[in-house]
TORKOL-4160 file (C-alpha; in steps of 0.2 Angstrom, whole numbers, padded with zeros to 4 digits, m for minus):
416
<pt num="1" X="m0126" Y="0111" Z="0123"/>
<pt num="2" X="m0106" Y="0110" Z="0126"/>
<pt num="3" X="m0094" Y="0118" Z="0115"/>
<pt num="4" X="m0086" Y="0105" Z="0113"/>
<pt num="5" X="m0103" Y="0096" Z="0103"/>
<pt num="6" X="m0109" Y="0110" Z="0094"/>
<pt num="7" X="m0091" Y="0111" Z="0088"/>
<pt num="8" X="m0089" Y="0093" Z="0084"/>
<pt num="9" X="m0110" Y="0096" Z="0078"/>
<pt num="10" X="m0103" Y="0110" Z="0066"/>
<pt num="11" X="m0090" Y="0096" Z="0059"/>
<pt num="12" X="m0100" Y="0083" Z="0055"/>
<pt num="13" X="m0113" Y="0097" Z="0045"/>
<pt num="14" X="m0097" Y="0103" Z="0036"/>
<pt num="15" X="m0093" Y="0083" Z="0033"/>
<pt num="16" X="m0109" Y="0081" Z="0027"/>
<pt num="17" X="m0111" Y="0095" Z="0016"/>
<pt num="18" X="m0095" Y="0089" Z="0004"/>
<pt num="19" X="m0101" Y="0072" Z="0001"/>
<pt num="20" X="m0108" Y="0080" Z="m0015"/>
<pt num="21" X="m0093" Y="0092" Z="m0019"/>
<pt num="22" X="m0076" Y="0085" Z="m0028"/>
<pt num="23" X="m0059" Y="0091" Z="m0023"/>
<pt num="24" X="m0046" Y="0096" Z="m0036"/>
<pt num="25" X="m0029" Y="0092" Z="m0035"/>
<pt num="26" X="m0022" Y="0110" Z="m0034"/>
<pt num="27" X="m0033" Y="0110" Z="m0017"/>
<pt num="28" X="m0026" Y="0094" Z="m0013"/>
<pt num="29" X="m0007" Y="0101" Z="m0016"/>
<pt num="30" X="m0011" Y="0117" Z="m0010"/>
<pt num="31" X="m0007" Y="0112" Z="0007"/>
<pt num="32" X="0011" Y="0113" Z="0011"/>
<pt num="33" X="0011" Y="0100" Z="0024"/>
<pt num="34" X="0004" Y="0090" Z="0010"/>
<pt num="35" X="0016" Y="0093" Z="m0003"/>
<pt num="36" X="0029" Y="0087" Z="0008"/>
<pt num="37" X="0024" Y="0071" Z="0014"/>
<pt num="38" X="0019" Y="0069" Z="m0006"/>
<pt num="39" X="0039" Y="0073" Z="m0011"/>
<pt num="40" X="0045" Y="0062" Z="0004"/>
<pt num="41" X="0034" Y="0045" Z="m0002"/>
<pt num="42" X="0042" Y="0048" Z="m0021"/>
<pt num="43" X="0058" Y="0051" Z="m0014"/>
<pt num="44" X="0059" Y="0035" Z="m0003"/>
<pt num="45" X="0046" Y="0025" Z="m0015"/>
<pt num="46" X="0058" Y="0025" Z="m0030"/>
<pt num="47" X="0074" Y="0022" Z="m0019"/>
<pt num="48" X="0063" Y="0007" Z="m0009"/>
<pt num="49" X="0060" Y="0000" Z="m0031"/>
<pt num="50" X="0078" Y="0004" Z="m0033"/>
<pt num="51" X="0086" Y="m0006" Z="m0018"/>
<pt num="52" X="0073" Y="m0021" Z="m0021"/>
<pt num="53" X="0080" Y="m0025" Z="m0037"/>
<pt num="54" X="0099" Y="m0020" Z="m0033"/>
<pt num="55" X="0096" Y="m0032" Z="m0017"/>
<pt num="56" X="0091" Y="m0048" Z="m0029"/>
<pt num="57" X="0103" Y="m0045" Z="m0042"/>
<pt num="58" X="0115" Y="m0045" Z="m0028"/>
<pt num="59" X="0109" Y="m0060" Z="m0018"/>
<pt num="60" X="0108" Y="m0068" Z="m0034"/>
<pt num="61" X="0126" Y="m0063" Z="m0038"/>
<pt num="62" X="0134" Y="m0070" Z="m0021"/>
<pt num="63" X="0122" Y="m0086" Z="m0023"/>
<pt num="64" X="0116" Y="m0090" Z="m0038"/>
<pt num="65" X="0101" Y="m0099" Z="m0031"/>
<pt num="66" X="0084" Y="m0093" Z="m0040"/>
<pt num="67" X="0073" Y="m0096" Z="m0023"/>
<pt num="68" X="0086" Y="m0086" Z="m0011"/>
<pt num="69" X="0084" Y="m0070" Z="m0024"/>
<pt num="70" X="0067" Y="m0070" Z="m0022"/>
<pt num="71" X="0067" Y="m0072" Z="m0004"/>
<pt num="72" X="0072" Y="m0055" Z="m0005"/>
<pt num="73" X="0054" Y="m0050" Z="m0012"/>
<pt num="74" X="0046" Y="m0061" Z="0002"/>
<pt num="75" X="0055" Y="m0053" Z="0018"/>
<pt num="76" X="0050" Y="m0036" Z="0011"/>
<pt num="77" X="0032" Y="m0040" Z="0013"/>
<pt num="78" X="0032" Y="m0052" Z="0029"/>
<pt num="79" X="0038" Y="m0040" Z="0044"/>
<pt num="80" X="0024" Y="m0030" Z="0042"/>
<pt num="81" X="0014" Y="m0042" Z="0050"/>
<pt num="82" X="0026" Y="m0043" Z="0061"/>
<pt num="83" X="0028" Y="m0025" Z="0064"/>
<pt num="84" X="0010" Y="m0021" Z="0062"/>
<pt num="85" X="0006" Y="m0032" Z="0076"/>
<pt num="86" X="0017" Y="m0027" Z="0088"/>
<pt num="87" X="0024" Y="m0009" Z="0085"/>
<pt num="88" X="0006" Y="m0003" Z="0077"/>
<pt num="89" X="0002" Y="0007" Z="0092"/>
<pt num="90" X="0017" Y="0020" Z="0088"/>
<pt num="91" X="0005" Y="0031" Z="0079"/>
<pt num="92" X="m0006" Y="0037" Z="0094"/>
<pt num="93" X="0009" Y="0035" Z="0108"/>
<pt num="94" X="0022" Y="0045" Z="0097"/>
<pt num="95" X="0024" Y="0061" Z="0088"/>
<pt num="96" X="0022" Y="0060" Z="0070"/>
<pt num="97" X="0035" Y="0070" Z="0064"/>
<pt num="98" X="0047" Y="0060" Z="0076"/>
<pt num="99" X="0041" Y="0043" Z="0072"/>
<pt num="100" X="0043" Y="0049" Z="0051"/>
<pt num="101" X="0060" Y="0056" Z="0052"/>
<pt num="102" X="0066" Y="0043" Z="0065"/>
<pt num="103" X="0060" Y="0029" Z="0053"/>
<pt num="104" X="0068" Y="0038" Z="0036"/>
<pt num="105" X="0084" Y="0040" Z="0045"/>
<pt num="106" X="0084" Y="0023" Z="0053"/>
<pt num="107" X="0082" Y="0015" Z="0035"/>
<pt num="108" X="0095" Y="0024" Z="0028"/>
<pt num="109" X="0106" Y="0018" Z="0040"/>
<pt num="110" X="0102" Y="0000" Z="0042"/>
<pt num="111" X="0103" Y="0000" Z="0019"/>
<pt num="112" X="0120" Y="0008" Z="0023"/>
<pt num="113" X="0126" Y="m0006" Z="0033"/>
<pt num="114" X="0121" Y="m0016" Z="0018"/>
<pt num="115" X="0135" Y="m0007" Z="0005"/>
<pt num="116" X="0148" Y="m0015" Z="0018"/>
<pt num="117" X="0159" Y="m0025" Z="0008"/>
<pt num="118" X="0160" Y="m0045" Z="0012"/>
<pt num="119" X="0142" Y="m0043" Z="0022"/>
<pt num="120" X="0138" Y="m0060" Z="0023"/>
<pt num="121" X="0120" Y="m0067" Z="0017"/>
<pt num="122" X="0110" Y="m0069" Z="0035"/>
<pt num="123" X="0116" Y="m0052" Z="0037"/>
<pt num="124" X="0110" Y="m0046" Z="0023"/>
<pt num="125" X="0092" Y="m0053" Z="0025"/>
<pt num="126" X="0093" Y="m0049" Z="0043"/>
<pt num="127" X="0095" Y="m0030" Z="0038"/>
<pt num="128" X="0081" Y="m0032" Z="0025"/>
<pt num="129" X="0068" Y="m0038" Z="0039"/>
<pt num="130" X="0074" Y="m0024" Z="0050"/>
<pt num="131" X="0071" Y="m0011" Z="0037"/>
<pt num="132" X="0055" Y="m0020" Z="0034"/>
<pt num="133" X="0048" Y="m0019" Z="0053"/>
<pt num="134" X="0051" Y="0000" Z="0050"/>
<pt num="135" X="0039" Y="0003" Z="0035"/>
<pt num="136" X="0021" Y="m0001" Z="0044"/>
<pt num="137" X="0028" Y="0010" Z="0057"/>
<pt num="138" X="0030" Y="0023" Z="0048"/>
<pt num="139" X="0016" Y="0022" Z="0036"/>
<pt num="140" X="0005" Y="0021" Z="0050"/>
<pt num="141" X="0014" Y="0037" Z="0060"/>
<pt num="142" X="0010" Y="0045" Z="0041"/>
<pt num="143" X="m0009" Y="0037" Z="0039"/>
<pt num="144" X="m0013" Y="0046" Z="0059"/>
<pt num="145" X="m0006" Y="0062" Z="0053"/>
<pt num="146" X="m0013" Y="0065" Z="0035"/>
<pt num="147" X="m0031" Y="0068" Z="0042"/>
<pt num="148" X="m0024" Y="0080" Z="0052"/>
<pt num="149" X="m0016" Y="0089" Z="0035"/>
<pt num="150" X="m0029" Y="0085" Z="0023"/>
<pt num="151" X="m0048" Y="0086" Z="0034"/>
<pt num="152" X="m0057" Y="0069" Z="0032"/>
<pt num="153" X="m0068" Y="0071" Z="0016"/>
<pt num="154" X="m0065" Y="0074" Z="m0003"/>
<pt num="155" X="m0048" Y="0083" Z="m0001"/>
<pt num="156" X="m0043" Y="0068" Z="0012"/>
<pt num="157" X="m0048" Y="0056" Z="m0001"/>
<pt num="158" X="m0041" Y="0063" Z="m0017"/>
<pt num="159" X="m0023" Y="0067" Z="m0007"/>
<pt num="160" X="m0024" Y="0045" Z="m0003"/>
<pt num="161" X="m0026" Y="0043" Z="m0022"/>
<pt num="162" X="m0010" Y="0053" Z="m0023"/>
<pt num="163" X="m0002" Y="0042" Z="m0012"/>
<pt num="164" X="m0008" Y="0028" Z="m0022"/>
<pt num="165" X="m0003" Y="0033" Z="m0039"/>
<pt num="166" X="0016" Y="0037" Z="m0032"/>
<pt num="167" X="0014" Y="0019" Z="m0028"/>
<pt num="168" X="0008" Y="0010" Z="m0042"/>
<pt num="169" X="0020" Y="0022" Z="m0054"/>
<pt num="170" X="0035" Y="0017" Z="m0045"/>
<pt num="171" X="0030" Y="m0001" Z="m0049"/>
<pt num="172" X="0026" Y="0006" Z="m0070"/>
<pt num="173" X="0043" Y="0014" Z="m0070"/>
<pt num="174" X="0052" Y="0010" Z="m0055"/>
<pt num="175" X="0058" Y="m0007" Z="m0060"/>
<pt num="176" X="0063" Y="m0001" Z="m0077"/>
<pt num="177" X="0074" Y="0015" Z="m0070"/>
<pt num="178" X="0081" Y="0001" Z="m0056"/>
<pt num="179" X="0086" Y="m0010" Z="m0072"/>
<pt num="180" X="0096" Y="0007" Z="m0080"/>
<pt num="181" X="0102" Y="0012" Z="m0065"/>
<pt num="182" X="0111" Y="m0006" Z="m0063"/>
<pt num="183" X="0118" Y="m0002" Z="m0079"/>
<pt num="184" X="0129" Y="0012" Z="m0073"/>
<pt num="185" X="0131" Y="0008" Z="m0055"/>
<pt num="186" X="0135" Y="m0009" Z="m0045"/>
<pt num="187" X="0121" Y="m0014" Z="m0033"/>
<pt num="188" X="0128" Y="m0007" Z="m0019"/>
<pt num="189" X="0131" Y="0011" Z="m0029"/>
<pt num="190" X="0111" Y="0009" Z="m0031"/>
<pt num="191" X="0109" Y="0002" Z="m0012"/>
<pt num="192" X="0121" Y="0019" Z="m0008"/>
<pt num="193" X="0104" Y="0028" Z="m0018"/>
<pt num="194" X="0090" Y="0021" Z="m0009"/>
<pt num="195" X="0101" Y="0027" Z="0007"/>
<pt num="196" X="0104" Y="0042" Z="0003"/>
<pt num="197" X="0083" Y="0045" Z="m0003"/>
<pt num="198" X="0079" Y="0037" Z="0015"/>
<pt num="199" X="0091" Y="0053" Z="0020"/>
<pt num="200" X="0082" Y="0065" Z="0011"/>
<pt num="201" X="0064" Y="0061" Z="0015"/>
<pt num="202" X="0069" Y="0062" Z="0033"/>
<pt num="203" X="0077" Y="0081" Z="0029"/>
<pt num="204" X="0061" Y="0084" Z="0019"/>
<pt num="205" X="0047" Y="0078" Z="0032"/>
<pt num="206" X="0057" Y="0088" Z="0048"/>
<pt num="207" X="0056" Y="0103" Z="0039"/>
<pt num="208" X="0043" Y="0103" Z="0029"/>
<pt num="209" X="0029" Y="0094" Z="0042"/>
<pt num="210" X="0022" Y="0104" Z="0058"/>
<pt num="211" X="0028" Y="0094" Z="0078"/>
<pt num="212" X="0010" Y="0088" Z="0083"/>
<pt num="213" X="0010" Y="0081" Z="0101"/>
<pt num="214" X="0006" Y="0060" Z="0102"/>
<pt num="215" X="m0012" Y="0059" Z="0103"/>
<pt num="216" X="m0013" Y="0045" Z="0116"/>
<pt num="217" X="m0005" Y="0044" Z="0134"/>
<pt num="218" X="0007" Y="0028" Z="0133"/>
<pt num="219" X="0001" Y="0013" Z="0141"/>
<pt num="220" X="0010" Y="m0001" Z="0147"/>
<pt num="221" X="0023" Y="m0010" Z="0133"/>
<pt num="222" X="0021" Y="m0006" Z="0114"/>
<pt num="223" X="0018" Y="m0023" Z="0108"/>
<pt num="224" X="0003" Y="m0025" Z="0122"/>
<pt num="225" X="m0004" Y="m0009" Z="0117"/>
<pt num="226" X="m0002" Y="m0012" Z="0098"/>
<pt num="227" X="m0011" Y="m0028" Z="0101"/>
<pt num="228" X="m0024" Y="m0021" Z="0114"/>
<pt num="229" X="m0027" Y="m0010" Z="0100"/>
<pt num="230" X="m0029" Y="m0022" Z="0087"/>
<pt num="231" X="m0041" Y="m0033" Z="0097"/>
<pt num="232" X="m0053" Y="m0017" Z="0099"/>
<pt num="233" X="m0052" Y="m0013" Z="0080"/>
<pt num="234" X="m0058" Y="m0032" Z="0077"/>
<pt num="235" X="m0071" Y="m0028" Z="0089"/>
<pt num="236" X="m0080" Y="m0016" Z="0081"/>
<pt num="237" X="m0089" Y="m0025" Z="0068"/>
<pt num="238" X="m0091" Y="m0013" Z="0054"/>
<pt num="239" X="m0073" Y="m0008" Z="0053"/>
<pt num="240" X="m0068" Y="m0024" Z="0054"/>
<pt num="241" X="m0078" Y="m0028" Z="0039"/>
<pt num="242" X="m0069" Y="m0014" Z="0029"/>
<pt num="243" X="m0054" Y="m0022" Z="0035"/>
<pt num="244" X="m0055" Y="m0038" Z="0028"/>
<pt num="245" X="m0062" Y="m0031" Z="0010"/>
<pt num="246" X="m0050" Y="m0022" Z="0009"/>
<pt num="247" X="m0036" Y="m0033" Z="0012"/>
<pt num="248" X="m0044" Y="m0051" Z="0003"/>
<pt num="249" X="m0052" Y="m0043" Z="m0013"/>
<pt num="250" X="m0033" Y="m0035" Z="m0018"/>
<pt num="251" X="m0025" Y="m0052" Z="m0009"/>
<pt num="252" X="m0037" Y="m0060" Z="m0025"/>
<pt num="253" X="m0032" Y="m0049" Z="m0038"/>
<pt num="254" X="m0012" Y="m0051" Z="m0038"/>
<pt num="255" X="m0014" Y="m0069" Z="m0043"/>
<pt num="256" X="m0008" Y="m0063" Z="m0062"/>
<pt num="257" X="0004" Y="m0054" Z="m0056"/>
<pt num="258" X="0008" Y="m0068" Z="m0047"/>
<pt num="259" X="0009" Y="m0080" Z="m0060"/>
<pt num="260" X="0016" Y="m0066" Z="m0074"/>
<pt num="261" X="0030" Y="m0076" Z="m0079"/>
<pt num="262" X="0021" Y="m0095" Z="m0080"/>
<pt num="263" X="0007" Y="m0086" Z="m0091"/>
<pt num="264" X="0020" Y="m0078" Z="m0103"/>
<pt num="265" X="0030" Y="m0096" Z="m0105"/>
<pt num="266" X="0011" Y="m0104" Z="m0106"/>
<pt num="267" X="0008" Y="m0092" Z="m0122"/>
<pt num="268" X="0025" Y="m0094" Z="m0130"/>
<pt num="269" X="0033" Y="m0078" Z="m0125"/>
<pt num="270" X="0050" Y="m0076" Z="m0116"/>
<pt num="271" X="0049" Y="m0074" Z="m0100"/>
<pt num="272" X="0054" Y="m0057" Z="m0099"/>
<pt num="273" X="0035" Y="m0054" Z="m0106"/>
<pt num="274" X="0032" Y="m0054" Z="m0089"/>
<pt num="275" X="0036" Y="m0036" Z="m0087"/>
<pt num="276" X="0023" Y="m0032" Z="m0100"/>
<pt num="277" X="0010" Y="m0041" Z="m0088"/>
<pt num="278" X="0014" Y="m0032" Z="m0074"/>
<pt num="279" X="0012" Y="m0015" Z="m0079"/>
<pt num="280" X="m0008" Y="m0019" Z="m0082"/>
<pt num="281" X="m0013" Y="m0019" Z="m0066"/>
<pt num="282" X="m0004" Y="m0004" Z="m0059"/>
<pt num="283" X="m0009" Y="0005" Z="m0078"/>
<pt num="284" X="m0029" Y="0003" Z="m0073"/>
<pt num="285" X="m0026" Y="0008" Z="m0055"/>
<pt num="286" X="m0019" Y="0025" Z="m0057"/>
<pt num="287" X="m0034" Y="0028" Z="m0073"/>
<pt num="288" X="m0046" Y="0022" Z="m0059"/>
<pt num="289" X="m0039" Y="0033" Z="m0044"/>
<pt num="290" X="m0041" Y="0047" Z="m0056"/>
<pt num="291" X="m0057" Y="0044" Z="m0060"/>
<pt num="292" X="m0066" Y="0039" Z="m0045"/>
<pt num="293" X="m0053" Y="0050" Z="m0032"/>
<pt num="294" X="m0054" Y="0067" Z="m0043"/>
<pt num="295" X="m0069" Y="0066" Z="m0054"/>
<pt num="296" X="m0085" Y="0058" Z="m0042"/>
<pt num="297" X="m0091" Y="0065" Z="m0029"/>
<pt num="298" X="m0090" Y="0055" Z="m0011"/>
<pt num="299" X="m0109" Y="0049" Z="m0013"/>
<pt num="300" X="m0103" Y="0041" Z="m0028"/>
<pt num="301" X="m0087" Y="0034" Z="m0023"/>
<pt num="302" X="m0094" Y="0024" Z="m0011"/>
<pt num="303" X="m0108" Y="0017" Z="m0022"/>
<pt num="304" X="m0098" Y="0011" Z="m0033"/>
<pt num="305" X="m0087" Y="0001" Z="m0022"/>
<pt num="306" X="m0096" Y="m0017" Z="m0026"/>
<pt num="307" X="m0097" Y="m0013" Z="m0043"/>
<pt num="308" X="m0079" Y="m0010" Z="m0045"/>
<pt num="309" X="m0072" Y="m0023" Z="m0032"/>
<pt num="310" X="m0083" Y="m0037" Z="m0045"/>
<pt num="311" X="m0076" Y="m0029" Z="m0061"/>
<pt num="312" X="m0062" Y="m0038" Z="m0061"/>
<pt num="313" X="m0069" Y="m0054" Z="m0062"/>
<pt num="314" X="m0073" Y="m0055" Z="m0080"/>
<pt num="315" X="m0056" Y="m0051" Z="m0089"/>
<pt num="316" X="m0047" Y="m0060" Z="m0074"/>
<pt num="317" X="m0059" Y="m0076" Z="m0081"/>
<pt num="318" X="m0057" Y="m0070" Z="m0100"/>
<pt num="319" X="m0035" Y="m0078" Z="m0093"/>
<pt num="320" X="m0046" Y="m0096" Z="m0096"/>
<pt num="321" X="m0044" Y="m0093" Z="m0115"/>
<pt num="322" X="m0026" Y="m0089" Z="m0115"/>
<pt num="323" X="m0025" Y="m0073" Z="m0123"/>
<pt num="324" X="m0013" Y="m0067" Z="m0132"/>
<pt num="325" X="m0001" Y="m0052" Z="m0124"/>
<pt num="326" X="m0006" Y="m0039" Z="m0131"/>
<pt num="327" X="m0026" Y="m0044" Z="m0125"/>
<pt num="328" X="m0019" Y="m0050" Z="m0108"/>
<pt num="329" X="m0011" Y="m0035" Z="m0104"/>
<pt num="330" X="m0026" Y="m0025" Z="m0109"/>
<pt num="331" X="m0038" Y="m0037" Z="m0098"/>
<pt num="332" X="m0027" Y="m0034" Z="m0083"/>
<pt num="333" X="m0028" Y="m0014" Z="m0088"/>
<pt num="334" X="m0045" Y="m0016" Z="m0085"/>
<pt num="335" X="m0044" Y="m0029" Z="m0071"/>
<pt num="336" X="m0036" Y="m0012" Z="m0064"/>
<pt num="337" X="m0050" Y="m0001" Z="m0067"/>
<pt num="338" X="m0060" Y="m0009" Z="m0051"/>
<pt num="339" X="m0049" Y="m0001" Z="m0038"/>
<pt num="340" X="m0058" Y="0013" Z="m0040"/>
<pt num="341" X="m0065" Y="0003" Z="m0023"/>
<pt num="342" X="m0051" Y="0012" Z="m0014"/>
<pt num="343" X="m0058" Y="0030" Z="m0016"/>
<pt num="344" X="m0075" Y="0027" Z="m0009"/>
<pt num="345" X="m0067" Y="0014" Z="0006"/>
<pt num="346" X="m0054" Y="0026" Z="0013"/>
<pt num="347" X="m0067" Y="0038" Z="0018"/>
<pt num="348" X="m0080" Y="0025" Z="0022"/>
<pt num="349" X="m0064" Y="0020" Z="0033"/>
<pt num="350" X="m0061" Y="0037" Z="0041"/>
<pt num="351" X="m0083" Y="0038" Z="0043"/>
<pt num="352" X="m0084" Y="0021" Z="0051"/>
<pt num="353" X="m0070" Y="0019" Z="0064"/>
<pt num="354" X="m0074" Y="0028" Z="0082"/>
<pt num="355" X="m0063" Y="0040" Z="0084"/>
<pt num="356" X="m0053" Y="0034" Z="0099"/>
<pt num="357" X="m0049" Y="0018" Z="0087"/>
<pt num="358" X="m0047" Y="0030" Z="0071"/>
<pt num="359" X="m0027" Y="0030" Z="0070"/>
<pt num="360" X="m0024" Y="0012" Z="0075"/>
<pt num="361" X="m0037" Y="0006" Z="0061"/>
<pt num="362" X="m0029" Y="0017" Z="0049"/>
<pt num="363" X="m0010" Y="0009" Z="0052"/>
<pt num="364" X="m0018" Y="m0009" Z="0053"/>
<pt num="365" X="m0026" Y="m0004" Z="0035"/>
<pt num="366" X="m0010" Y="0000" Z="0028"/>
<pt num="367" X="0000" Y="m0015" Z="0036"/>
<pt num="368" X="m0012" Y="m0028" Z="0032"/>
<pt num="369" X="m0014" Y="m0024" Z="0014"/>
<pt num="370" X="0005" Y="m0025" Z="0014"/>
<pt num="371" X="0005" Y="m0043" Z="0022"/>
<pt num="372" X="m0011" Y="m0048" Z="0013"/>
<pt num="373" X="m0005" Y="m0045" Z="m0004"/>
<pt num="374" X="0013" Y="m0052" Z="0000"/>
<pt num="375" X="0001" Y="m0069" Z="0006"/>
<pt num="376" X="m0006" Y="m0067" Z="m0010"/>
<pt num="377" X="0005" Y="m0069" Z="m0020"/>
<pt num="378" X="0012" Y="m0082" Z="m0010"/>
<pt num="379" X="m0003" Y="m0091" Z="m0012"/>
<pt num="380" X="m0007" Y="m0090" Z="m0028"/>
<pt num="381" X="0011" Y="m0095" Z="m0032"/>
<pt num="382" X="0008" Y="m0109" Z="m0023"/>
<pt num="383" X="m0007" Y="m0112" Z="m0032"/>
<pt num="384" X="0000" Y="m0112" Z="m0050"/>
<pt num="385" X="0014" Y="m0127" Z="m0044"/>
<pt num="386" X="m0001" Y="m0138" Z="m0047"/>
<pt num="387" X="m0014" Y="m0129" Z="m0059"/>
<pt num="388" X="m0009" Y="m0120" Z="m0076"/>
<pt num="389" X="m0010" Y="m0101" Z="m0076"/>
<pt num="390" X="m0027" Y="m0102" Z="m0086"/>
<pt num="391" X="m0038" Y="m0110" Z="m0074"/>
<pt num="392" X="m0026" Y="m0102" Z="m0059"/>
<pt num="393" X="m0031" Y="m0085" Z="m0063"/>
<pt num="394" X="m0048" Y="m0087" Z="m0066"/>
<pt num="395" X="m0050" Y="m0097" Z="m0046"/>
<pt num="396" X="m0044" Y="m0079" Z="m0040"/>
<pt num="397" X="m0057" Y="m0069" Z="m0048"/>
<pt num="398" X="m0071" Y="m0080" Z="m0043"/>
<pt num="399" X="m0062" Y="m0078" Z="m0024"/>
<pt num="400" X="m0061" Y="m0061" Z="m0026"/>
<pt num="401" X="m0081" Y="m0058" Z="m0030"/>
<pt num="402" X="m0084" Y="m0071" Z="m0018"/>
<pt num="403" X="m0074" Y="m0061" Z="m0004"/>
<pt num="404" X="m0083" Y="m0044" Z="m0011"/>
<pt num="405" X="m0099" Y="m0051" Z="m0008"/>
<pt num="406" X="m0098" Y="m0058" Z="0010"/>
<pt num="407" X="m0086" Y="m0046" Z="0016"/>
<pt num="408" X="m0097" Y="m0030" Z="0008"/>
<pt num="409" X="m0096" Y="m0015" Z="0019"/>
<pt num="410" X="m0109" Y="m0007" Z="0028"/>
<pt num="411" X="m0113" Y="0011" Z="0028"/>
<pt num="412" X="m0108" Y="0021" Z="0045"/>
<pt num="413" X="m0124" Y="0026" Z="0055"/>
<pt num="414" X="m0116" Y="0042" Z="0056"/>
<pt num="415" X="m0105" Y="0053" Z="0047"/>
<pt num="416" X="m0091" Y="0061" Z="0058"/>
């Protein structure tokens, strides 16, 4: 026996021996590599909220067209596709650190340019969607790296909860601190913001993250490797079903966030109710993340993840009665509840995937749920230009517990 496999023997024992054991979150932030790429995502995260709603007030401003303002919304969710296909294979042919802080400072730039006075609209945009093939490249240099901080098991698992929870609270209290912040500042003062916190997560990540050499050789161009890569990720048939979960079921699931400001107009409320309806979903997610993430053990994460992907079929369907605000937001809340899927998927993720293929499934994971959800609510947008909101909602929880059972993940004949 080599070295080699009775060290990677030794790892996969040690893997095995903590499905049963739960990390805490003082394990989780104990690591300093950790905590760094933790205060760079709420750093950039809240300026990203920020910009996205000084951005639409502003297009709005110079256009005063409704479906130009929320093009802005639309072009921060398409060029991960774009970028996901073709740039994806950045997280094994560059170094983390470099690709991180490169991205951060590349962002602040290209937002910069957007403070120019007199910038013209195309420009605008065309700034928008270069920022925007940034981001799955630099969430995937960052999904490749984090195994590497946080060891693939229940610290790995609790620290993408983290991660999730930064997200989902930006979207609780990000939109409400961009609103104030638009009170004191013009939107370019808040673009000037999200600049300056694209800035200081690059500071933060080249100081406060180790240089790890690329972990692949490069081989030929990057778009042919990135879709070499994506081929061999679809090839492998387990992954690729945890793939597509993982991206349809949440692509099912934004339909009422979708359709927020139809269903509060349907039930007589001002439109602004909307904001009420879209703090449910992102309100049971973080309950859920702390539940499933921090208090189960992995076992039990991953045995839940049906349960909870079909949860939120019922309240979703409750929507056909038109309930009232108070219950609607309380349905979506729990709605919320079944992404506790997430916890028992990202290490079923990190399990499944052969390790030569690892990084690139995790950066496609990242990007595609990006796209998906954008698609989905496009789609579901689409949908409610021809059905009221109450049968609307309803048709996405039946898709999303159709999706959950044919797309059902299957166990990984080893642990690794």
């Amino acid at each position: 026996m080599t070295s080699s496999t009775a060290q990677e023997q030794d790892e996969a024992a040690q893997h095995r021996g903590s499905q049963g054991r739960r990390a805490r979150y003082r394990d989780v932030l104990s690591a300093a590599e950790f905590r760094a790429i933790f205060a760079a995502n709420i750093v950039s995260m809240l300026g990203n909220v920020v910009a996205a709603v000084a951005l639409t007030v502003l297009v709005y401003q110079q256009t005063r067209s409704p479906s130009l303002a929320a093009s802005v919304m639309a072009l921060s969710f398409l060029p991960y596709l774009i970028g996901g296909a073709l740039l994806g294979a950045a997280a094994d042919r560059l170094p983390a650190r470099r690709v991180l802080v490169a991205c951060d400072l590349a962002s602040a730039a290209l937002i910069g340019c957007m403070i120019i006075p007199g910038m013209p609209l195309p420009a605008l945009l065309a700034l928008l969607s270069a920022t925007g093939l940034l981001s799955p490249v630099y969430q995937g240099a960052r999904s490749a790296v984090l195994p590497e901080v946080l060891p693939p098991g229940p610290r790995y698992v609790l620290g993408r909860a983290l991660m999730r929870m930064v997200a989902q609270s930006a979207q609780i209290v990000g939109y409400g601190a961009g609103g104030l912040l638009l009170a004191i500042l013009s939107p370019r003062g808040a673009l000037l913001a999200d600049a300056l916190s694209f800035a200081a997560s690059g500071l933060v990540l080249r100081f406060g993250i180790t240089a790890r050499p690329a972990s692949a050789t490069r081989r030929g161009s990057m778009a042919r490797d990135s879709l070499t890569g994506i081929w061999k990720v679809f090839a492998h048939r387990p992954t690729r079903r945890i793939l597509l979960f993982s991206w349809l079921v949440p692509a099912c699931i934004v339909a009422p966030e979708a359709l927020a400001a139809p269903y509060a107009t349907h039930i007589g409320q001002p439109a602004r109710a909307a904001g009420f309806l879209l703090m449910g979903i992102p309100l049971g997610t973080v309950a859920a993340d702390v539940l499933a993430a921090r208090l189960l053990p992995s076992r039990l994460q991953r045995r839940i993840i049906i349960p909870a992907a079909l949860l939120p079929a019922a309240p979703l369907a409750a929507f056909a009665t038109s309930p009232g605000l108070a219950l609607a937001v309380g349905l979506l809340v729990i709605a919320g509840l079944g992404n506790a899927w997430t916890a028992g998927i990202d290490g079923l993720l990190i399990d499944t995937a052969p390790a030569s293929l690892r990084n690139r499934a995790l950066a496609l994971a990242g990007a595609g749920i990006m796209f998906t959800q954008g698609a989905g609510f496009a789609l579901w947008g689409i949908v409610g230009q021809y059905l009221p909101p109450t049968a609307a909602i309803p048709l996405a929880a039946a898709a999303g517990a159709l999706a959950t059972t044919i797309l059902r993940p299957q166990r990984p004949l080893r642990l690794s």
